[in-house]
C-alpha positions as a Markdown table, in Angstrom:
| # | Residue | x | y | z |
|---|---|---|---|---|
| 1 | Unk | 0.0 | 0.0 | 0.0 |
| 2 | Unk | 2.6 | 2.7 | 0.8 |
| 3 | Unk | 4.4 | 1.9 | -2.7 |
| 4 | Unk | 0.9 | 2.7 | -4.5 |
| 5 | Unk | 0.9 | 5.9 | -2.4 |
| 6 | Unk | 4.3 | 7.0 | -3.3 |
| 7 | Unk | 4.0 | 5.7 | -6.9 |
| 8 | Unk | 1.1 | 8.1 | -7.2 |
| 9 | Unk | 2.1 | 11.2 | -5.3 |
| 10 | Unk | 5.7 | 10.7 | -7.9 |
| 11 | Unk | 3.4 | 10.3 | -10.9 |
| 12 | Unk | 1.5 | 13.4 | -9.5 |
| 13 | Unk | 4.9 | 15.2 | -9.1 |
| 14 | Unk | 6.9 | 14.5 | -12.3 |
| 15 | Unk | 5.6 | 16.3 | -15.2 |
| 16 | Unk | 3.9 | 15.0 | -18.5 |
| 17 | Unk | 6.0 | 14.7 | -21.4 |
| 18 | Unk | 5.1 | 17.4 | -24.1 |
| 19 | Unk | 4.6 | 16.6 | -27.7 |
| 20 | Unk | 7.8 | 17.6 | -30.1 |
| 21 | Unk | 7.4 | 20.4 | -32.0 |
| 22 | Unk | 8.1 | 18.5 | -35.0 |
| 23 | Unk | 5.1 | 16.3 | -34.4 |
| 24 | Unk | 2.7 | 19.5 | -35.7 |
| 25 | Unk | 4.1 | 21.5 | -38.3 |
| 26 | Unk | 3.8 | 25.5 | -37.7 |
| 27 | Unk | 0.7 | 27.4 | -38.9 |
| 28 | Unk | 2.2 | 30.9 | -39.9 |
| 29 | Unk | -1.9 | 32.2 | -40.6 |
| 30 | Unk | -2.8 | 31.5 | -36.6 |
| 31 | Unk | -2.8 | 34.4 | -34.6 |
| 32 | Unk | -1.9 | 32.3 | -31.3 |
| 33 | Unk | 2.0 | 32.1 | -32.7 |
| 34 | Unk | 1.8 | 35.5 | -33.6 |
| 35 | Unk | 4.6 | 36.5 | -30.7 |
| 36 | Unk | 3.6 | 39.2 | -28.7 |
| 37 | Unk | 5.5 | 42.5 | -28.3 |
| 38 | Unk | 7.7 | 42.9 | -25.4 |
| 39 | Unk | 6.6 | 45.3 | -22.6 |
| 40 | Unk | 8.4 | 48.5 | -22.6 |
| 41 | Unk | 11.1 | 49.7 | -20.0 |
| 42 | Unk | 8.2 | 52.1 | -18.7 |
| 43 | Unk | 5.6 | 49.2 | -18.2 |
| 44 | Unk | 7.9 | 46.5 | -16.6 |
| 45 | Unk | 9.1 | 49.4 | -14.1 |
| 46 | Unk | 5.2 | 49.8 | -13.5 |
| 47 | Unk | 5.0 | 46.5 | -12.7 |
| 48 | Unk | 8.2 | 46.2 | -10.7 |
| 49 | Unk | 6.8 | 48.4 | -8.3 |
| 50 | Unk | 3.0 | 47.5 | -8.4 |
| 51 | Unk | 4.8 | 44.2 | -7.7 |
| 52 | Unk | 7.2 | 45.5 | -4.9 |
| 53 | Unk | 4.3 | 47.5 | -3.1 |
| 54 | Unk | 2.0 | 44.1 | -2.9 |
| 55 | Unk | 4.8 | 42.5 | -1.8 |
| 56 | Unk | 5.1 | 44.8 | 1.8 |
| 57 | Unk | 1.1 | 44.5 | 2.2 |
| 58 | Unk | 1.0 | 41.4 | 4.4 |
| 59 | Unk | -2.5 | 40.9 | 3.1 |
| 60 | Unk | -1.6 | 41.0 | -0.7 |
| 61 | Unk | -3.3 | 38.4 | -2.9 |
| 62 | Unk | 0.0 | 36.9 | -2.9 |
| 63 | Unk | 1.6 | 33.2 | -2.0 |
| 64 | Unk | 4.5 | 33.6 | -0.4 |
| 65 | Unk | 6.7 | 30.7 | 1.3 |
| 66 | Unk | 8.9 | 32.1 | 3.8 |
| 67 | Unk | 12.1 | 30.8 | 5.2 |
| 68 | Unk | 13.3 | 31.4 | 8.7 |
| 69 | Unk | 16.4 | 29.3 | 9.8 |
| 70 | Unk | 17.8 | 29.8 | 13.8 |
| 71 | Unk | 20.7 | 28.5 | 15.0 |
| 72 | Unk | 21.5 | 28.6 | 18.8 |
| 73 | Unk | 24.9 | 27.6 | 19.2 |
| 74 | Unk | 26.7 | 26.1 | 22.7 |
| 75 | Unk | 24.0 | 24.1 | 24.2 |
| 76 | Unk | 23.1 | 20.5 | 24.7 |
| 77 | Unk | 24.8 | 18.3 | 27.4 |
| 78 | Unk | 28.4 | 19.1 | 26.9 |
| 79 | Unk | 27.5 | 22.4 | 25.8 |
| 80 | Unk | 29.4 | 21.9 | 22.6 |
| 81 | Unk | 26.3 | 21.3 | 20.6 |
| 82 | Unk | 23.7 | 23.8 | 18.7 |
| 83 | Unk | 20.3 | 23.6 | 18.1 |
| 84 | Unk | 18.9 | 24.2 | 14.5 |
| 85 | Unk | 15.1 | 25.7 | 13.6 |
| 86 | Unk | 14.2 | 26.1 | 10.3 |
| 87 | Unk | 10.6 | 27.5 | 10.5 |
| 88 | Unk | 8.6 | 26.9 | 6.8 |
| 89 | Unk | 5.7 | 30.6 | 7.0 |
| 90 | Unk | 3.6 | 29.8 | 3.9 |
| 91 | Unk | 1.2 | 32.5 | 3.3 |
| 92 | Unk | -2.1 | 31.6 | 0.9 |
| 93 | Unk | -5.0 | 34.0 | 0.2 |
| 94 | Unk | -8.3 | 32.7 | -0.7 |
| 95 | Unk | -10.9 | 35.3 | -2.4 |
| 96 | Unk | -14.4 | 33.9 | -0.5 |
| 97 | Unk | -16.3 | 36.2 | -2.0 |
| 98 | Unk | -15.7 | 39.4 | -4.2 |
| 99 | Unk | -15.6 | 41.3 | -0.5 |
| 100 | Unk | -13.8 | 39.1 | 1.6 |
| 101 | Unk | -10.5 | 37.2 | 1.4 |
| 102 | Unk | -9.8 | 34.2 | 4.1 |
| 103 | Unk | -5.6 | 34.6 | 4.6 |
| 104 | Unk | -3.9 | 31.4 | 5.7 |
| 105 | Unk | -0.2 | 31.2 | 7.6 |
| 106 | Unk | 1.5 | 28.3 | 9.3 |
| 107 | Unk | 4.6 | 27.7 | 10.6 |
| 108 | Unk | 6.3 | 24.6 | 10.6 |
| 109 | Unk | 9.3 | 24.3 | 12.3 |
| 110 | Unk | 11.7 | 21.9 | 11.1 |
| 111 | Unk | 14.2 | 20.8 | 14.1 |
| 112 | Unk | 17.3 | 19.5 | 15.2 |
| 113 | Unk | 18.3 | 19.4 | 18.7 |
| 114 | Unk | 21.5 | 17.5 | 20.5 |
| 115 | Unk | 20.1 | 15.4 | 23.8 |
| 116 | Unk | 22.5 | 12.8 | 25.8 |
| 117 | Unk | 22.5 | 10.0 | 23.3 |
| 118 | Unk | 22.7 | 12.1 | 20.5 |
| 119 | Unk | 21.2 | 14.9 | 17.9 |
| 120 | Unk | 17.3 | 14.1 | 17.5 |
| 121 | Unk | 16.0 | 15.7 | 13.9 |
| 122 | Unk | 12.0 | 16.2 | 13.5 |
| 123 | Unk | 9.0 | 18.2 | 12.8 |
| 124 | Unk | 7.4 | 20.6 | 15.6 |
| 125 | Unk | 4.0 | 21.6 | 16.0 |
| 126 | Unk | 2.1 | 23.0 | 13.2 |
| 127 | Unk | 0.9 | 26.5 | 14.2 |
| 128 | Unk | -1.9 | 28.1 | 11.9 |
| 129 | Unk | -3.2 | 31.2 | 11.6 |
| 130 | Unk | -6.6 | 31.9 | 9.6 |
| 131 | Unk | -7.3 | 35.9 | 9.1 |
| 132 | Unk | -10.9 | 37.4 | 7.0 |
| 133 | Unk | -9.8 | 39.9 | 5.4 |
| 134 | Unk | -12.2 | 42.8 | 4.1 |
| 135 | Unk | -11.2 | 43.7 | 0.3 |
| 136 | Unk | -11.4 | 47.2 | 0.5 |
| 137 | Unk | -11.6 | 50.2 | -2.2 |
| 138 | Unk | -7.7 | 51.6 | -2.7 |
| 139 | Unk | -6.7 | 55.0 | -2.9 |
């Protein structure tokens, strides 16, 4: 049973092959391979910042997957150990409705610790957050 289970969740995670672009010969008439025009310096600024400003709203309707990694050096029995914390913050939005967004965030701290037989390695305590967030009218 737990070969089925990762058979599927590495079929799930390896991508379909794509067809080879010999197989279909181009069709210069289509307007889908007509290439589209590069934005212009002024635009992709625009969007540099548009981006850069959603990113410092921490209720953006953006994913973002944090890293935070602590390391606490001189402990354990001897003292001659450290302890390592890497904390995984995922943020997801979720529109509810065209008024309301729910925002998720959990941390899930990925350990390592020294004890008196030895370094133990292992996941903490999953710690979400849930927020409702009113989408209101910019400036």
């Amino acid at each position: 049973m737990a070969r089925r289970l990762l058979a599927l969740a590495i079929a799930a995670l390896v991508p379909a092959p794509m067809p080879s672009a010999a197989a279909e010969p181009p069709q210069a008439d289509s307007p889908s391979q007509v290439p589209a025009a590069a934005p212009s310096p002024a635009e992709s600024a625009a969007q540099t910042e548009g981006l850069a400003a959603e990113a410092q709203n921490p209720i953006a309707n953006l994913v973002s997957v944090p890293f935070l990694y602590n390391y606490t050096p001189g402990i354990g029995p001897n003292g001659e150990q450290s302890l390592n914390v890497l904390n995984i913050q995922p943020v997801v939005p979720f529109a509810l409705s065209k008024d309301l967004t729910l925002v998720t965030r959990s941390i899930l701290p990925v350990l390592s610790q020294p004890t008196a037989a030895g370094t133990r390695s292992g996941i903490g305590d999953l710690n979400p957050s849930f927020f409702f967030v009113p989408k209101g009218k910019g400036p």
